[in-house]
TIFIGU-40074 format. One record per atom (N, C-alpha, C): residue in one letter; atom name; x, y, z; residue number from 1. Coordinates in nm, 2 decimals, always signed. Atoms other than C-alpha are relative to their C-alpha. Example, Ala and Ser with C-alpha at 12.3 -4.5 7.8 and 13.67 -1.06 7.14 Angstrom:
! TIFIGU-40074
PT   code   site        X        Y        Z   pos
PT      A      N    +0.09    -0.12    +0.00     1
PT      A     CA    +1.23    -0.45    +0.78     1
PT      A      C    +0.09    +0.12    +0.00     1
PT      S      N    -0.09    -0.11    +0.00     2
PT      S     CA    +1.37    -0.11    +0.71     2
PT      S      C    -0.08    +0.11    +0.08     2
END
This chain:
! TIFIGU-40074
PT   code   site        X        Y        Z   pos
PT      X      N    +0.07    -0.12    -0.05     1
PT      X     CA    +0.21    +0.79    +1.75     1
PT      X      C    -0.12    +0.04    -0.08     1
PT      X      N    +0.12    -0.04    +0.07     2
PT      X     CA    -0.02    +0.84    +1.47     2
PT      X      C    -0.08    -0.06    +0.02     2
PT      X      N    +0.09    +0.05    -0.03     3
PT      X     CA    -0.19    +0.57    +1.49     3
PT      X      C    -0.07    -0.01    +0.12     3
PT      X      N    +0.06    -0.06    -0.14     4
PT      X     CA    -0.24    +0.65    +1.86     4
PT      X      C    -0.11    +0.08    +0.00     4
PT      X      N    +0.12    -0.11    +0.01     5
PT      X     CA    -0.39    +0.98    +1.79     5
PT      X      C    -0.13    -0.01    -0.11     5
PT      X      N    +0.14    +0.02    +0.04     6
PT      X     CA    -0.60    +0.85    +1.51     6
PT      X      C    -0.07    -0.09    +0.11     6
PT      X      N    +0.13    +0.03    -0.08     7
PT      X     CA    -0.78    +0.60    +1.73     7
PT      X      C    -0.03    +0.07    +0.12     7
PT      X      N    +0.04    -0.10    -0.10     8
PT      X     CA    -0.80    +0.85    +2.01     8
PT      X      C    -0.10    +0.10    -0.07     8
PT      X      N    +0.10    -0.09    +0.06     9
PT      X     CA    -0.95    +1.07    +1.77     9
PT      X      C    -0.11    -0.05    -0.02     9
PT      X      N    +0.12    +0.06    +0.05    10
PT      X     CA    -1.17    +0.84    +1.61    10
PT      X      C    -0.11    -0.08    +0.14    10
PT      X      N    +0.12    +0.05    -0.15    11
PT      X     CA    -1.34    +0.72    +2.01    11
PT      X      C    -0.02    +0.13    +0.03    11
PT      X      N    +0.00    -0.08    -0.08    12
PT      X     CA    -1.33    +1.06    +2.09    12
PT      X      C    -0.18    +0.10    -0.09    12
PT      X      N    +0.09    -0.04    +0.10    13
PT      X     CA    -1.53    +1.18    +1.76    13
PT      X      C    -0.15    -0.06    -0.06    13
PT      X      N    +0.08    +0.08    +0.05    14
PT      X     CA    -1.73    +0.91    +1.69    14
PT      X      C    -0.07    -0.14    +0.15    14
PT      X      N    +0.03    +0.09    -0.12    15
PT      X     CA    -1.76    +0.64    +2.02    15
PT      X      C    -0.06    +0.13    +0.10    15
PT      X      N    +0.07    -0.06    -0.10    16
PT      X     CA    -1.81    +0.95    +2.26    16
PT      X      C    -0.06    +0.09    -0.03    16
PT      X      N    +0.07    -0.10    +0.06    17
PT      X     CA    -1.93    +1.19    +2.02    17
PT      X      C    +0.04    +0.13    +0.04    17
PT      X      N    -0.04    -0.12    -0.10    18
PT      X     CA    -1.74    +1.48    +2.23    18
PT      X      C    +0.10    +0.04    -0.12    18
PT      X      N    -0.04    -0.07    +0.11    19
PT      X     CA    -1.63    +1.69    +1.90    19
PT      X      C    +0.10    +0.15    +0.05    19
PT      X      N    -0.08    -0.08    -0.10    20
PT      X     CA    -1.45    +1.95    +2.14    20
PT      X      C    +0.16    -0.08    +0.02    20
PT      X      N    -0.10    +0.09    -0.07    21
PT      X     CA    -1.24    +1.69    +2.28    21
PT      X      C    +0.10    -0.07    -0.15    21
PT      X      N    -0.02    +0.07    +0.14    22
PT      X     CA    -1.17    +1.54    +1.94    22
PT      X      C    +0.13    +0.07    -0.05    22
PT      X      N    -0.10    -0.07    +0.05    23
PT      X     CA    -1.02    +1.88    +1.81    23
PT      X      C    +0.11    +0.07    +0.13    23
PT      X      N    -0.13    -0.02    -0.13    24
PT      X     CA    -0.78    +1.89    +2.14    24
PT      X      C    +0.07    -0.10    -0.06    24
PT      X      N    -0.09    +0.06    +0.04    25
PT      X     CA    -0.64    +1.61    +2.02    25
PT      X      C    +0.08    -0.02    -0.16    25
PT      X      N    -0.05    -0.04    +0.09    26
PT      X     CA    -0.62    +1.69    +1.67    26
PT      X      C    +0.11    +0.08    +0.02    26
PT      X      N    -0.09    -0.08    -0.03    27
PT      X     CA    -0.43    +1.96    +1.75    27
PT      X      C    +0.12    -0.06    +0.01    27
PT      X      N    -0.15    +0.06    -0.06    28
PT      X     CA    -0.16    +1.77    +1.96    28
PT      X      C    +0.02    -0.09    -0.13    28
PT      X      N    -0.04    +0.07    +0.11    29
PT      X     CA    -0.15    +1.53    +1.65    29
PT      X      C    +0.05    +0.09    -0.12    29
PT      X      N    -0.01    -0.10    +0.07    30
PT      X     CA    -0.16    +1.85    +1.41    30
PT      X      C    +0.19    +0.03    +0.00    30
PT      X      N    -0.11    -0.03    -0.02    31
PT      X     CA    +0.18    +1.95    +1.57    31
PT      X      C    +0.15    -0.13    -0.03    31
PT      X      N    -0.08    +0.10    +0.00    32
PT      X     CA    +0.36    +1.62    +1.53    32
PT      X      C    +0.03    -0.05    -0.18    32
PT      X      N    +0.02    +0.07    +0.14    33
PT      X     CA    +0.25    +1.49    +1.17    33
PT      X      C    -0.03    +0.09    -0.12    33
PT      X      N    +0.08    -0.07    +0.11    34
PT      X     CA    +0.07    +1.78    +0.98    34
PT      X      C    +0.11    +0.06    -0.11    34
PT      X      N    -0.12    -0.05    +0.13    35
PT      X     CA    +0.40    +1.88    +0.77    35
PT      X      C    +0.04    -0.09    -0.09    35
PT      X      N    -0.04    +0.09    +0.05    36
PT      X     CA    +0.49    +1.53    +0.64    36
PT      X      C    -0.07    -0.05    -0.10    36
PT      X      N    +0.04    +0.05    +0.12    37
PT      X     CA    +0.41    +1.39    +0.31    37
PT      X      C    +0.02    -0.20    -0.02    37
PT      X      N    +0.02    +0.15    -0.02    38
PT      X     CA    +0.33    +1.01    +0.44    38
PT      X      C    -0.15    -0.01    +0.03    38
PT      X      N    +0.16    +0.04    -0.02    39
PT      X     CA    +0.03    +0.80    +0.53    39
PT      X      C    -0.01    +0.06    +0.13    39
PT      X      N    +0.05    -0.08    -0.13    40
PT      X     CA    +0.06    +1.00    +0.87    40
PT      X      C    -0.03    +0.10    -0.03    40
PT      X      N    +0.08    -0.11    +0.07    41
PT      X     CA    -0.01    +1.35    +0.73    41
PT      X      C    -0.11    -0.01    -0.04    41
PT      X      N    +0.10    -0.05    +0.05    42
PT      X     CA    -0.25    +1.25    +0.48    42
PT      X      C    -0.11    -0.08    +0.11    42
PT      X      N    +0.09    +0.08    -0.10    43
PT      X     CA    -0.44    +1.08    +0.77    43
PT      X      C    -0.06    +0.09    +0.10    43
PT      X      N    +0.04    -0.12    -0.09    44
PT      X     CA    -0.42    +1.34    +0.99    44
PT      X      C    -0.07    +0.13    -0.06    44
PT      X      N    +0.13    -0.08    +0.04    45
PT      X     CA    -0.61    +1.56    +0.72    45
PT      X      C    -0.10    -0.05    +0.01    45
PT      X      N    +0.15    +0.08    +0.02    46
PT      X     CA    -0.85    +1.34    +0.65    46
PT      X      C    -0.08    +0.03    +0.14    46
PT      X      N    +0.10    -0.01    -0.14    47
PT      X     CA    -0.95    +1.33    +1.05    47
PT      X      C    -0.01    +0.14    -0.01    47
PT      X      N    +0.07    -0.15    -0.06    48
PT      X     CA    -0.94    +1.68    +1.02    48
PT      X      C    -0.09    +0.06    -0.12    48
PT      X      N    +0.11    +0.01    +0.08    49
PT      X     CA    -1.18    +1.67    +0.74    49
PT      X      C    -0.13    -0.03    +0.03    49
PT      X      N    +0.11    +0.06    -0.04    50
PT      X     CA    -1.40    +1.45    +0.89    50
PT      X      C    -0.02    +0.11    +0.17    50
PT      X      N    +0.00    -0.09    -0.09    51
PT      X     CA    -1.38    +1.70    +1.21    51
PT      X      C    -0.10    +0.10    -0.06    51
PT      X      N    +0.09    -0.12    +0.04    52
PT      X     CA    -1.47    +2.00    +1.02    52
PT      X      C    -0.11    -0.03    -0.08    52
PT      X      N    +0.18    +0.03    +0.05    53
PT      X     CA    -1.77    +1.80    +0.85    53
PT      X      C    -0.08    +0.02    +0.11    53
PT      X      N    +0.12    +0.04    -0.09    54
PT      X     CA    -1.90    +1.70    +1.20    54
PT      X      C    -0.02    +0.12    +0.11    54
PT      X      N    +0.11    -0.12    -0.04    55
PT      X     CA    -1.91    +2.05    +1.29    55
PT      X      C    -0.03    +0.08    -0.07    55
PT      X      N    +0.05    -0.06    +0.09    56
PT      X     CA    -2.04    +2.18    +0.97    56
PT      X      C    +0.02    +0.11    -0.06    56
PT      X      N    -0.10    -0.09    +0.04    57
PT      X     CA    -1.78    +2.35    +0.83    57
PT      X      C    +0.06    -0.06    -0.16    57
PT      X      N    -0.04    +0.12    +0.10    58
PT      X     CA    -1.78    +2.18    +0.45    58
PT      X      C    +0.12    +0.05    -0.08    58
PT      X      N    -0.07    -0.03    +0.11    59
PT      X     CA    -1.55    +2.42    +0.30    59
PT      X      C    +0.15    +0.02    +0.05    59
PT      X      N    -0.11    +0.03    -0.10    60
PT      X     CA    -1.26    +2.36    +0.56    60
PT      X      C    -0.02    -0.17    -0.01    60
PT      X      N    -0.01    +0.18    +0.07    61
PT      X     CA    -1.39    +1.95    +0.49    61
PT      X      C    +0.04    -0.01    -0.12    61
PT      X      N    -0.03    +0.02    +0.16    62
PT      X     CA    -1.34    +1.97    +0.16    62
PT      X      C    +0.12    +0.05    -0.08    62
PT      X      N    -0.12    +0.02    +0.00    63
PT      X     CA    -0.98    +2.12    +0.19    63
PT      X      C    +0.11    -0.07    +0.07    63
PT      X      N    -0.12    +0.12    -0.09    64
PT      X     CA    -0.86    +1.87    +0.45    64
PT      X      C    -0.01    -0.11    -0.06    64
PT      X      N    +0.03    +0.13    +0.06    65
PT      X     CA    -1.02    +1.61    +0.22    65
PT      X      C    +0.11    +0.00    -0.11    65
PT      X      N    -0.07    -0.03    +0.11    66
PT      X     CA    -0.81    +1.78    -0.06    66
PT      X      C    +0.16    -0.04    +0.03    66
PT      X      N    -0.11    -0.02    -0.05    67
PT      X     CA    -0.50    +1.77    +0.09    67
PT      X      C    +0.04    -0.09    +0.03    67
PT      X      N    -0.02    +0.16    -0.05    68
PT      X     CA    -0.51    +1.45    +0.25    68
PT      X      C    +0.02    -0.09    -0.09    68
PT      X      N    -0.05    +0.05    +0.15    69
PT      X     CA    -0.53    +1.30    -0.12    69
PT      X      C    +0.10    +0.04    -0.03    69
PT      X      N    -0.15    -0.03    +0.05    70
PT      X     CA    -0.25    +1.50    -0.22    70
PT      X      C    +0.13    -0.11    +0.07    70
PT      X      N    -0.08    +0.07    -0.05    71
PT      X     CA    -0.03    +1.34    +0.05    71
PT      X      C    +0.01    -0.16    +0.03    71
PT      X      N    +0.08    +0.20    -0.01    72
PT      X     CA    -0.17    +0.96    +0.04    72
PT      X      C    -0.01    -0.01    -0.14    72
PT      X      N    -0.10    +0.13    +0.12    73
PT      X     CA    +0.00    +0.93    -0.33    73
PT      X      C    -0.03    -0.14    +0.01    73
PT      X      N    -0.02    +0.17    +0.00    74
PT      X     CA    -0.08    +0.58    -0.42    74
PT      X      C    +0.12    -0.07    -0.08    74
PT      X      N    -0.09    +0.03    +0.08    75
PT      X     CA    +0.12    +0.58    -0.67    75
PT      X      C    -0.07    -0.11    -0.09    75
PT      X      N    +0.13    +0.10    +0.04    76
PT      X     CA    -0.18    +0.35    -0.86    76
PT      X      C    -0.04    +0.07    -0.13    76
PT      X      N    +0.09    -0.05    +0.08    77
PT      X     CA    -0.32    +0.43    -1.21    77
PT      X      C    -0.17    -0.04    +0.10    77
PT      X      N    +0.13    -0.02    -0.09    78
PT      X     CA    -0.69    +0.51    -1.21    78
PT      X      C    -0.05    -0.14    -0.01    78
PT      X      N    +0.04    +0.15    +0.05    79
PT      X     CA    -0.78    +0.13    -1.32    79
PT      X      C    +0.02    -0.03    +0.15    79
PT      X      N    -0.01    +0.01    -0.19    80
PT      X     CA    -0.59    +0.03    -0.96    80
PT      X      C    -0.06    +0.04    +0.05    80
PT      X      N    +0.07    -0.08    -0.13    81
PT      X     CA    -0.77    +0.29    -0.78    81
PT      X      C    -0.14    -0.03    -0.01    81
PT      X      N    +0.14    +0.03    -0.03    82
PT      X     CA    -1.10    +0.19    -0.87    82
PT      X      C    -0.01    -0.16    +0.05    82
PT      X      N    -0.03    +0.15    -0.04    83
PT      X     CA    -1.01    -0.21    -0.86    83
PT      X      C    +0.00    +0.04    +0.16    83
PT      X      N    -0.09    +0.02    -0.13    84
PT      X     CA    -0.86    -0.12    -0.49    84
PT      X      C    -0.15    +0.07    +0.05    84
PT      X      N    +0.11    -0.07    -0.06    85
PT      X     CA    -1.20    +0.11    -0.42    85
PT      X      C    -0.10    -0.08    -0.01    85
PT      X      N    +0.11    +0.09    +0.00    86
PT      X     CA    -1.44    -0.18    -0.56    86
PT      X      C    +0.03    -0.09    +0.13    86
PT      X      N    -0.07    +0.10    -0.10    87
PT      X     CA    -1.24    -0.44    -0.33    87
PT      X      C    -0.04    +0.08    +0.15    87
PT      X      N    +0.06    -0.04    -0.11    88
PT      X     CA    -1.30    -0.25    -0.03    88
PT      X      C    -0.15    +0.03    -0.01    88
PT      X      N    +0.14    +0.02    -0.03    89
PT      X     CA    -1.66    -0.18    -0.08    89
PT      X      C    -0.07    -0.15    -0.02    89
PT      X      N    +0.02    +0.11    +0.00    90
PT      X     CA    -1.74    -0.50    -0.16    90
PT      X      C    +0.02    -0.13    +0.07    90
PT      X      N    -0.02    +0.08    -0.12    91
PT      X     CA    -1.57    -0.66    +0.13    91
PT      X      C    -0.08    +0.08    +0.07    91
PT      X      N    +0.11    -0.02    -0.14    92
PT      X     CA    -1.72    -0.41    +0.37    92
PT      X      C    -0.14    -0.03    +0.00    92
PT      X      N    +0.13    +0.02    +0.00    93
PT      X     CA    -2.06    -0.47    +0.21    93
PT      X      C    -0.01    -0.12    +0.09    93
PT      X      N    +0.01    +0.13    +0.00    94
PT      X     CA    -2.02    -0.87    +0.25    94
PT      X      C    +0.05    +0.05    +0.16    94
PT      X      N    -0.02    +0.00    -0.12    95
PT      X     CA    -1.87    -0.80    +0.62    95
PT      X      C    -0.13    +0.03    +0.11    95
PT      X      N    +0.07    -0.10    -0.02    96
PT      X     CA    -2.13    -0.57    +0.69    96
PT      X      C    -0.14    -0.13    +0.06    96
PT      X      N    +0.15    +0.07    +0.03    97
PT      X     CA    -2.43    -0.84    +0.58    97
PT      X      C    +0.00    -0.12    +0.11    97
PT      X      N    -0.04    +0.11    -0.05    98
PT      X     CA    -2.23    -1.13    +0.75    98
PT      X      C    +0.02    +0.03    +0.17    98
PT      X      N    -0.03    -0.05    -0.15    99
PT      X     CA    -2.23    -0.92    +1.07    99
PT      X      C    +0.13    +0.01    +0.09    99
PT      X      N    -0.16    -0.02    -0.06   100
PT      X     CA    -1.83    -0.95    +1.10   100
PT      X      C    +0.04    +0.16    +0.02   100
PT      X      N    -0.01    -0.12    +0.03   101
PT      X     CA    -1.82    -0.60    +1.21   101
PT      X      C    +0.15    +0.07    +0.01   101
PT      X      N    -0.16    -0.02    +0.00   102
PT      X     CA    -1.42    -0.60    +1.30   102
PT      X      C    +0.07    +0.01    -0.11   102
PT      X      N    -0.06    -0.03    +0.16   103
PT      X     CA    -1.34    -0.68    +0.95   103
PT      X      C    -0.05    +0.10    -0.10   103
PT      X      N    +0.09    -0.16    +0.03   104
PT      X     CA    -1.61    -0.39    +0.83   104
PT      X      C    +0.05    +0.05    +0.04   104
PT      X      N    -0.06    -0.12    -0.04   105
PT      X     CA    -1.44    -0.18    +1.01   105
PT      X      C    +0.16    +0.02    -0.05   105
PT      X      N    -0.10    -0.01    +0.09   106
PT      X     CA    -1.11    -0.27    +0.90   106
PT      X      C    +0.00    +0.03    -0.15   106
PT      X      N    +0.01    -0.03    +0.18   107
PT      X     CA    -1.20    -0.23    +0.53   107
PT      X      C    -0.04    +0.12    +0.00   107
PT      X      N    -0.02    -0.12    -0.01   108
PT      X     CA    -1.36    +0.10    +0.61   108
PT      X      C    +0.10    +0.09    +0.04   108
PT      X      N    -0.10    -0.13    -0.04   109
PT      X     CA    -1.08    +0.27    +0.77   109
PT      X      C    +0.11    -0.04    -0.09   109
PT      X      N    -0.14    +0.00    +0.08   110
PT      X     CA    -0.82    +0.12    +0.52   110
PT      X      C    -0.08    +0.09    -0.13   110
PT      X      N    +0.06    -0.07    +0.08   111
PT      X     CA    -1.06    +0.25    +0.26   111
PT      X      C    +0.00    +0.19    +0.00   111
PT      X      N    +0.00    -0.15    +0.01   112
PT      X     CA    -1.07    +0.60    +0.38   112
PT      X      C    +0.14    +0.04    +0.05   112
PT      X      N    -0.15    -0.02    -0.04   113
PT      X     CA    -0.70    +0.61    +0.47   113
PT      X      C    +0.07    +0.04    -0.17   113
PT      X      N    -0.05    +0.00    +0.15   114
PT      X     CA    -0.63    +0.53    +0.08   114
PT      X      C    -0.09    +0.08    -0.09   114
PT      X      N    +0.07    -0.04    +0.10   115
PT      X     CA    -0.90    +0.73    -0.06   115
PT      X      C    -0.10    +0.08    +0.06   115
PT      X      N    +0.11    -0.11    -0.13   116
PT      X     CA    -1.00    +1.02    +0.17   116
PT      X      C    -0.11    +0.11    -0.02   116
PT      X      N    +0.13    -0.07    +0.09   117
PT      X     CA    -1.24    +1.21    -0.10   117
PT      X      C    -0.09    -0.09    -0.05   117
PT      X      N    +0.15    +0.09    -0.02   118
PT      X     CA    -1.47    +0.92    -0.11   118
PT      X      C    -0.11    +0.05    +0.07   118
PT      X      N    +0.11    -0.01    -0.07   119
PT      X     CA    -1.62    +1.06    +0.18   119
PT      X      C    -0.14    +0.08    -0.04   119
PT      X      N    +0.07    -0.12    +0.02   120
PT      X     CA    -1.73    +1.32    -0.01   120
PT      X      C    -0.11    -0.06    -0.16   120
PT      X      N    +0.03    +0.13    +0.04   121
PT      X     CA    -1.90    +1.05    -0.28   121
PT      X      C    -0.12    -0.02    +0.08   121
PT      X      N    +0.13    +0.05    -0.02   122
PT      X     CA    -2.16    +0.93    -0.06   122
PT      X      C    -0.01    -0.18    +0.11   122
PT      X      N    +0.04    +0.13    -0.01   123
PT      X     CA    -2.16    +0.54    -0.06   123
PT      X      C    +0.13    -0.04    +0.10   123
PT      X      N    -0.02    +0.05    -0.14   124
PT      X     CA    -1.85    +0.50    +0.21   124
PT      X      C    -0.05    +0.07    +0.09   124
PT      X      N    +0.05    -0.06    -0.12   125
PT      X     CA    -2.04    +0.74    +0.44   125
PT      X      C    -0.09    -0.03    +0.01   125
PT      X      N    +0.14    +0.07    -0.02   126
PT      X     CA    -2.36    +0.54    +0.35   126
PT      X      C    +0.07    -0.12    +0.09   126
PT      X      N    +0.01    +0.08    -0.05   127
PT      X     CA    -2.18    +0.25    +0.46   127
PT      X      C    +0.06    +0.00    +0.16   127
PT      X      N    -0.02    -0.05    -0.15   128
PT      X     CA    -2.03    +0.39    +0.78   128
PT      X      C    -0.08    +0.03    +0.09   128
PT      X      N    +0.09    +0.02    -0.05   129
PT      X     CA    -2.34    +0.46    +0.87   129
PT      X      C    -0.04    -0.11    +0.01   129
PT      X      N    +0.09    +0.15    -0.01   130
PT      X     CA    -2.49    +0.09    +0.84   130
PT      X      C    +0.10    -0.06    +0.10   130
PT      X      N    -0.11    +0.03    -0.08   131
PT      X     CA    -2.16    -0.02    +1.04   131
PT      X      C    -0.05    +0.06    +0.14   131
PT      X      N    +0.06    -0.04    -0.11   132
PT      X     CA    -2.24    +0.24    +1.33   132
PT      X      C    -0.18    -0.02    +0.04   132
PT      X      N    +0.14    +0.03    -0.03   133
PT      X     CA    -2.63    +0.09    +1.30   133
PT      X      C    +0.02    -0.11    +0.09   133
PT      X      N    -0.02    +0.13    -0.04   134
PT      X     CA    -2.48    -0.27    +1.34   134
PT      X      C    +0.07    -0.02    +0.15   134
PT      X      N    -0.09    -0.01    -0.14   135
PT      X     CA    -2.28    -0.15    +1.63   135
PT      X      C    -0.16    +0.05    +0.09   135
PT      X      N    +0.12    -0.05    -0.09   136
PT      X     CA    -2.65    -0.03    +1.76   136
PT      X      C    +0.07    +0.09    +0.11   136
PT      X      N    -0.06    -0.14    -0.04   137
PT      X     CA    -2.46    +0.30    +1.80   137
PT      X      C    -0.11    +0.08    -0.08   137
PT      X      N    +0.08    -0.05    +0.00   138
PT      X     CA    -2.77    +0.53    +1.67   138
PT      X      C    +0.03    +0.12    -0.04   138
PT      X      N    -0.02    -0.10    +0.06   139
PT      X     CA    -2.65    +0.86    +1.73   139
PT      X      C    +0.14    -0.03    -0.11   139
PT      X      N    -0.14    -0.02    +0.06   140
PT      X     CA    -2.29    +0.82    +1.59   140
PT      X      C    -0.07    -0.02    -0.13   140
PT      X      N    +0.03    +0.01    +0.13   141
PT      X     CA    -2.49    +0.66    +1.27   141
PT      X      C    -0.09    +0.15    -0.08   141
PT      X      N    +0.04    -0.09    +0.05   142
PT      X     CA    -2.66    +0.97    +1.24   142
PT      X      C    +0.08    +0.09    +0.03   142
PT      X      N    -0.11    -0.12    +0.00   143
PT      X     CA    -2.36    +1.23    +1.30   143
PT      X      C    +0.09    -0.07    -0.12   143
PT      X      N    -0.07    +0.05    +0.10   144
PT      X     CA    -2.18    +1.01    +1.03   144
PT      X      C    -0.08    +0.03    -0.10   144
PT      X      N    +0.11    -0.07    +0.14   145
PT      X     CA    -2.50    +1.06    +0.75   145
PT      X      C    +0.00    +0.12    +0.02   145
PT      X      N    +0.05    -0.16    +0.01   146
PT      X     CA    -2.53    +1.43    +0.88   146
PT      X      C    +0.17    +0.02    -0.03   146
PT      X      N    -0.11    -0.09    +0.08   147
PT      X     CA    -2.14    +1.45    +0.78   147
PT      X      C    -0.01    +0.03    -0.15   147
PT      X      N    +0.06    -0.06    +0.12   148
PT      X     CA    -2.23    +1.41    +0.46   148
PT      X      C    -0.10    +0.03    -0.08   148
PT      X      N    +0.14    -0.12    +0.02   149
PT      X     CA    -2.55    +1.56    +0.39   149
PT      X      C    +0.05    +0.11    +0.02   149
PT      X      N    -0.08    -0.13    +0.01   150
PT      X     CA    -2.30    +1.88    +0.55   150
PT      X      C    +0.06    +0.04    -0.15   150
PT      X      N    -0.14    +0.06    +0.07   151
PT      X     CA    -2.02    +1.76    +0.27   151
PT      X      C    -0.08    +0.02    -0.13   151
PT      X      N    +0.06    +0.06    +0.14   152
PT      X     CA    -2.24    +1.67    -0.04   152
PT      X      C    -0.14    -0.03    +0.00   152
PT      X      N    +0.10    +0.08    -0.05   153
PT      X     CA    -2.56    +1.71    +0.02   153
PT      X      C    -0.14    -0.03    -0.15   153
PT      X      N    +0.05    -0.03    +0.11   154
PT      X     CA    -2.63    +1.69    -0.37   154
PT      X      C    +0.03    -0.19    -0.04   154
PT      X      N    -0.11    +0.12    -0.01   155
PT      X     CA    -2.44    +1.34    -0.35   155
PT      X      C    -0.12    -0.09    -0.02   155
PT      X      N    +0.12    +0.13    +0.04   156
PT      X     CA    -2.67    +1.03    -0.53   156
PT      X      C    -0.04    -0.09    +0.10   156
PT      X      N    +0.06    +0.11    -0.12   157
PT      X     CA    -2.66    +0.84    -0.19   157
PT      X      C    -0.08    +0.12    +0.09   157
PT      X      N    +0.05    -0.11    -0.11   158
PT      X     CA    -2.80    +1.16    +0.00   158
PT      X      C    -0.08    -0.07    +0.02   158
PT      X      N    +0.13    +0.05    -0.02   159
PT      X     CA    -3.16    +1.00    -0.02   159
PT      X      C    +0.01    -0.08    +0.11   159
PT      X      N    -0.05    +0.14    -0.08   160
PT      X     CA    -2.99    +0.65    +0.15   160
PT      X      C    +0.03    +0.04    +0.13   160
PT      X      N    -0.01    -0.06    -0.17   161
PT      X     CA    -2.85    +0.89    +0.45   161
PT      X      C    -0.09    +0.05    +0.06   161
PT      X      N    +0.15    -0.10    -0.10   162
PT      X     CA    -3.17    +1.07    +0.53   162
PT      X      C    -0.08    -0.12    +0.03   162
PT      X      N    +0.05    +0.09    -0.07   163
PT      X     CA    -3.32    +0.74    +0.54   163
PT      X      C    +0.07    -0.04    +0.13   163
PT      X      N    -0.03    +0.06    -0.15   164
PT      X     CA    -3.07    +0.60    +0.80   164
PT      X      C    +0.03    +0.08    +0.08   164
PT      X      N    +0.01    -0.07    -0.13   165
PT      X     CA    -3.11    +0.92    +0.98   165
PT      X      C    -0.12    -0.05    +0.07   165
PT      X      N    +0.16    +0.06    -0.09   166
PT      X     CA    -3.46    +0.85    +1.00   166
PT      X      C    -0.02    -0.11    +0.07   166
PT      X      N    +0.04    +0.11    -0.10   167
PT      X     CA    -3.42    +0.51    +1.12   167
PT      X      C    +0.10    +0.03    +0.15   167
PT      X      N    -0.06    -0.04    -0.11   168
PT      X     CA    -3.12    +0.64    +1.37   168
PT      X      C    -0.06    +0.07    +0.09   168
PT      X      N    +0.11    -0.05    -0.09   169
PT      X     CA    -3.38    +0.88    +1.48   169
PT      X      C    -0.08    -0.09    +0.10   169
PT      X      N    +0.10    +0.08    -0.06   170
PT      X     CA    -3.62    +0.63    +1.57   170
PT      X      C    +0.04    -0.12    +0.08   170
END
């Protein structure tokens, strides 16, 4: 079921861009998972982090981001968690360049599953965007850079998202 309502979420927020629709299904997911202290809870913050970024709400993102880490425990010193956070960006990079965009997408969403205050970082929401470029999806690449520009807009990659707004613009 969770994984249901996340990818329903994630076509609803991101493929159809219909952010209304998105938090109807949050909700119904809200009611099922939001009490539990598993990878379904902290998953279901996270989307509802990434929700309240992409309607510009950062200080409601930046407690669903909170929260969602609490419950998505790795149980990892921080050595693992950076090892496990290089490993994924460095496959999605290589995916990314190699145009495998199925396995980029897989490494992004395991990435932000295990490590859902990244978003707020920069560089997986730079690369989320270059992913929705490669999909020659446009707007979604620029509602993904305008989450965090909302989120962090102090964030060392910010520069890198106003660029791929400007080319998502164009």
């Amino acid at each position: 079921d969770s994984l249901l309502y996340s990818n329903l979420f994630s076509s609803a927020l991101n493929e159809l861009l219909e952010t209304a629709e998105a938090g109807k299904l949050l909700e119904m997911a809200g009611e099922q998972f939001q009490d539990g202290h598993d990878v379904h809870a902290a998953n279901l913050h996270r989307i509802r982090g990434d929700w309240h970024a992409r309607r510009g709400d950062a200080a409601a993102a930046l407690a669903a981001y909170q929260l969602a880490t609490q419950k998505r425990a790795l149980g990892l010193n921080v050595a693992q968690q950076n090892a496990r956070r290089g490993a994924y960006s460095r496959s999605a990079e290589a995916y990314l360049r190699e145009g495998d965009l199925p396995l980029a997408a897989e490494q992004l969403s395991q990435w932000q599953q295990d490590f859902p205050q990244d978003k707020l970082e920069g560089y997986l929401s730079t690369l989320l965007a270059r992913y929705w470029m490669a999909r020659s999806r446009p707007a979604v690449a620029l509602a993904v850079a305008g989450d965090l520009l909302t989120l962090a807009p102090q964030s060392p990659y910010a520069d890198r998202l106003v660029l791929l707004r400007a080319e998502a613009e164009e």
